[in-house]
N, C-alpha and C positions, 0 to 999 in steps of 0.2 A: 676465714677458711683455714688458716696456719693455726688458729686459735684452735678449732674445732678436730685438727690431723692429728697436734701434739697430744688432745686427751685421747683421744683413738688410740696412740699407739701406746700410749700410757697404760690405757684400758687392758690392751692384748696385752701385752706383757708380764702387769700387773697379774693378771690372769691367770696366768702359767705359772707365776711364781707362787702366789697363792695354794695352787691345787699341789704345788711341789709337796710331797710327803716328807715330814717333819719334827720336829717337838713341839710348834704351835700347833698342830692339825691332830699330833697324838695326844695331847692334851685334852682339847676339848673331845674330843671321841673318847677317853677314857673318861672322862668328867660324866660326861653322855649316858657312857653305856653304868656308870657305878651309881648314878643320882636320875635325876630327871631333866627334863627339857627345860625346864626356868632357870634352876640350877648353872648347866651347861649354857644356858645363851647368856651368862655371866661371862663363861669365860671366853664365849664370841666378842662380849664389850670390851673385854680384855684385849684379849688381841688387837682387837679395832683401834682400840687409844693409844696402843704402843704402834703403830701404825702411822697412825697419826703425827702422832713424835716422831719418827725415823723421817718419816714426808718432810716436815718442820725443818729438820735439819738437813733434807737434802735442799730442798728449795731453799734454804737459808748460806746455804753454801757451810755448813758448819762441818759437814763430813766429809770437806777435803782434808780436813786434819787430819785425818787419817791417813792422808797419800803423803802430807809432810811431816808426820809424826807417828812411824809405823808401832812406834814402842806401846803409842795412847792403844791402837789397833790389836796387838799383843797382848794388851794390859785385860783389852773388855775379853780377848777371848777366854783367858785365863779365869775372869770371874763367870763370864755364863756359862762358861764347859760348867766350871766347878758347883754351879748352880743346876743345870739339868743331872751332872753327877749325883748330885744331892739327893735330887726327886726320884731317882733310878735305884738309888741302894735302900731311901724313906720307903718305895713303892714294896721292893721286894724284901725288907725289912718286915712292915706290914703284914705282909703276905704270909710269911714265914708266920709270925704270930699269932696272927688269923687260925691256920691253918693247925695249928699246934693245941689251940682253943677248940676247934671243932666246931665255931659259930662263925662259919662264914657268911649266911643267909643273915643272920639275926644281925650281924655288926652290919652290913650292909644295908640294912634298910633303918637301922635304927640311930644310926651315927651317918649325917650328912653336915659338913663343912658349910659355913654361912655362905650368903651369895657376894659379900664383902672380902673375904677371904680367895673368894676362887677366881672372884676380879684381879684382886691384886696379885695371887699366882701367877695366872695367865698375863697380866701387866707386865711383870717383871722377867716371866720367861721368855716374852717377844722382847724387851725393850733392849734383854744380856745377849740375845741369841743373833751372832756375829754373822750369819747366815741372812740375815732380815736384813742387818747392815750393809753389807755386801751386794745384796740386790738391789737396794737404795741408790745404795753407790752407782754400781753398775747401768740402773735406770737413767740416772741423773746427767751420766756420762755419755749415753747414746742419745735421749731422747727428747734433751732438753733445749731449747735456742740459747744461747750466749745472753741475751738481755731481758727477762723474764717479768711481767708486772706483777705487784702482789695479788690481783687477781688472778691470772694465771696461777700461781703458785698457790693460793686456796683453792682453788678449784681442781687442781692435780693433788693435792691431800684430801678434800674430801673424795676424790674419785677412787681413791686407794683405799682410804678408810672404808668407804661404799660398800667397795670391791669384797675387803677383807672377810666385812662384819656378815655381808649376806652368804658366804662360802660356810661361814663357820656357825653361821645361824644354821643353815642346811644341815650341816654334819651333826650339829645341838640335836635337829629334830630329827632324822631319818635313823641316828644312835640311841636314840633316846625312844623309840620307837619297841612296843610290847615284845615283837618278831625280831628284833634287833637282841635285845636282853634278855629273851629265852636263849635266844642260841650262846650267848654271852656267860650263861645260867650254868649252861653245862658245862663250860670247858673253862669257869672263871679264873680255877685253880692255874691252871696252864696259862691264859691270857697276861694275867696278873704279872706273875714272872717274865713275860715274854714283853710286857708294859717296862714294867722296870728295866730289864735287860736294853731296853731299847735306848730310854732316857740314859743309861750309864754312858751305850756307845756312842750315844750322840754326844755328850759331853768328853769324853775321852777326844772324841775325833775335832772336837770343837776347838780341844787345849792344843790338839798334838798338829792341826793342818796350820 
């Protein structure tokens, strides 16, 4: 019964943190709405497996290091800010370019990103993103019993993983969706920028909190 409360509360939590608006969540909606639905459920497996890993090391106890080595804590936020900085000035970098070219329709449908590529994007911007960490943490710290079996502890990673991939499978398809990228169609000029602007401040706020 304690077996079956812990994944429960795991579940709800899990939950809410997931649907937390983000750079993993504005990724794949961006991925979404600029590609397609096979495309984008790329970077739902993405998320999913850095997911995964962050579980890995809560249940492993690895991410107390961070509570006695706040510098290691500092150090990742320093590289994922700098990493979603990247994808924020790349985005409206792009943008800019695009838009200078006058073929924004044409680059868009004719330049799409491998589905290998958008994996390992999405991989790496859950795995840097200190915010994901932090919930881990957080999770680990409230919801967890003091003496855990490795079954238990698989079974609260796949439940997160679960969690992750079917949220961002949903967002893959409902973005990716005809009525979703007409409206996306019109205003992509404005979006774009508003995409990037987003990734900058989240990396900004990643480095600086």
């Amino acid at each position: 019964m304690e077996y079956l409360l812990v994944l429960l509360h795991v579940a709800l939590i899990w939950m809410l943190a997931v649907a937390t608006p983000g750079a993993n969540v504005l990724l794949t909606i961006n991925t979404a709405l600029n590609y397609d639905r096979k495309i984008a459920a790329f970077s739902a497996f993405g998320v999913s497996c850095a997911t995964l890993l962050w579980s890995f090391f809560g249940g492993s106890g690895l991410v107390i290091l961070f509570s006695h080595f706040p510098q290691l804590f500092g150090l990742m936020k320093v590289v994922g800010g700098s990493y979603l900085l990247y994808l924020g000035m790349r985005q409206i970098y792009l943008t800019r370019k695009i838009k200078r070219l006058g073929e924004l329709t044409e680059i868009n449908q004719t330049v799409s990103p491998s589905k290998r590529k958008v994996f390992i994007s999405a991989f790496i911007t859950s795995i840097l993103n200190p915010k994901t960490g932090f919930f881990v943490v957080s999770l680990f710290s409230v919801s967890m019993p003091e003496n855990m079996s490795a079954t238990m502890i698989l079974a609260i990673m796949l439940t997160m993983a679960s969690i992750t991939l079917s949220w961002h499978l949903f967002l893959a398809t409902a973005f990716s969706h005809e009525s979703a990228k007409s409206v996306y169609a019109r205003i992509s000029g404005v979006m774009d920028y508003v995409t990037g602007g987003l990734f900058t401040i989240f990396g900004i706020k990643v480095m600086t909190s």
